[in-house]
N, C-alpha and C positions, 0 to 999 in steps of 0.2 A: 489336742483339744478336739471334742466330738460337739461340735453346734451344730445348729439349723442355720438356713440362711434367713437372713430378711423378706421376709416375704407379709403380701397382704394375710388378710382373713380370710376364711373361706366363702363369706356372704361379700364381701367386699369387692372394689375394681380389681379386677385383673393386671398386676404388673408384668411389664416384660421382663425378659430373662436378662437384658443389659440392665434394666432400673432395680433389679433382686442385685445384680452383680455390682454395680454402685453402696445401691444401701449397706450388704454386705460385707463390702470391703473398707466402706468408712468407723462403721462400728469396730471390726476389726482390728484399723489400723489404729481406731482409739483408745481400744481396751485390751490388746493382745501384746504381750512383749514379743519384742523379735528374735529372744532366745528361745521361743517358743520353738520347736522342733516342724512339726507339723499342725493343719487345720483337718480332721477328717469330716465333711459334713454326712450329717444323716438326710436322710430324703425330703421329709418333711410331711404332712398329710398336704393333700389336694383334693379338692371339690371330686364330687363323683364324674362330673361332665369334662374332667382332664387327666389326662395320660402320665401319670404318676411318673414312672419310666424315661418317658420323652422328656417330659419338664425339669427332673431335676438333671437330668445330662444333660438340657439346654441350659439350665442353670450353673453347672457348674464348668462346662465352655464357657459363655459368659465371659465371669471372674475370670479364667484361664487366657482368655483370649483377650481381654481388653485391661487386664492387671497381670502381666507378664513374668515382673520384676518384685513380684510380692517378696518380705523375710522369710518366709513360711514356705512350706509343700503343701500345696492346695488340694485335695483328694477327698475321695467319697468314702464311706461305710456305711451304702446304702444296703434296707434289706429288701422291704416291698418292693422298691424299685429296680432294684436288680433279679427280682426273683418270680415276677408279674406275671408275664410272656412264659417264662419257666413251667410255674406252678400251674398256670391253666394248658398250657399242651402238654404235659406231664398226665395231672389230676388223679396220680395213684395207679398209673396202669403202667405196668411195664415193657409192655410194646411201644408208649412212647417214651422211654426214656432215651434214645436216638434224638430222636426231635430236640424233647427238651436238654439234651446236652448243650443241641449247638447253639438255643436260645439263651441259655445263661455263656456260652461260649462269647455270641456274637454281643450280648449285653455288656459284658464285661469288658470286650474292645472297647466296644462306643465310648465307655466309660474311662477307659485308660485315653482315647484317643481326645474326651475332656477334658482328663489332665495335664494336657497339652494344649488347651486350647485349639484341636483340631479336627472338633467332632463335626459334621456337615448332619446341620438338622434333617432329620427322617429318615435315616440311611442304615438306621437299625430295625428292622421288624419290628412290630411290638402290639398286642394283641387289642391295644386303644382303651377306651373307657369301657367299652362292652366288658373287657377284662378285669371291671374296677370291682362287678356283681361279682364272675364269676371265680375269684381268689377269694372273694371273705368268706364265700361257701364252700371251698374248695379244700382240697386233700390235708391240708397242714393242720 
């Protein structure tokens, strides 16, 4: 199954990433059977003034970290957010594709080590919302 999570609006209060991972996981456990194989979420949009990146790997720690024992394999199939940090130290030049290797390298840990519930927030690089302009202009 490839959902979103629970999340507010984008004009709306800002939830944390334990009250996304609550909302989330009740819905889920209400409409999801548990022969269900796996949950992959997708990213989600975010406001321009938050780090696309950051927030859905906080988000899906979260869920990981405080719902342990789900039926499911909780995991990501994010794209913007895995691909942020990438695509803007990249931007089509291939002098940095070095760079951008290790970005989508060290992203993809953060993200596996979410899956585990054992991501330690900011401890991934990531280019912030400055990055949020300069990918919708950017190479792709």
């Amino acid at each position: 199954l490839k959902p979103n999570m629970v999340k507010n609006g984008l004009t709306g209060p800002k939830a944390t990433p334990e009250e996304i991972a609550a909302a989330t996981v009740t819905v889920l456990k209400r409409t999801v059977p548990v022969a269900m194989p796996g949950i992959f979420f997708l990213s989600g949009e975010t406001a321009l003034d938050e780090d696309n990146e950051e927030e859905a790997t906080n988000n899906l720690n979260a869920i990981n970290r405080l719902y342990p024992d789900l039926p499911w394999s909780v995991s990501f199939s994010y794209g913007k957010a895995s691909q942020k940090t990438t695509i803007v130290t990249w931007m089509g030049d291939t002098a940095n594709d070095p760079a951008a290797q290790q970005a989508i390298l060290a992203r993809s840990k953060a993200n596996g080590d979410a899956c585990k519930g054992k991501y330690v927030k900011g401890s991934c690089a990531s280019v912030g919302v400055d990055g949020n302009i300069l990918q919708a202009a950017g190479a792709y």
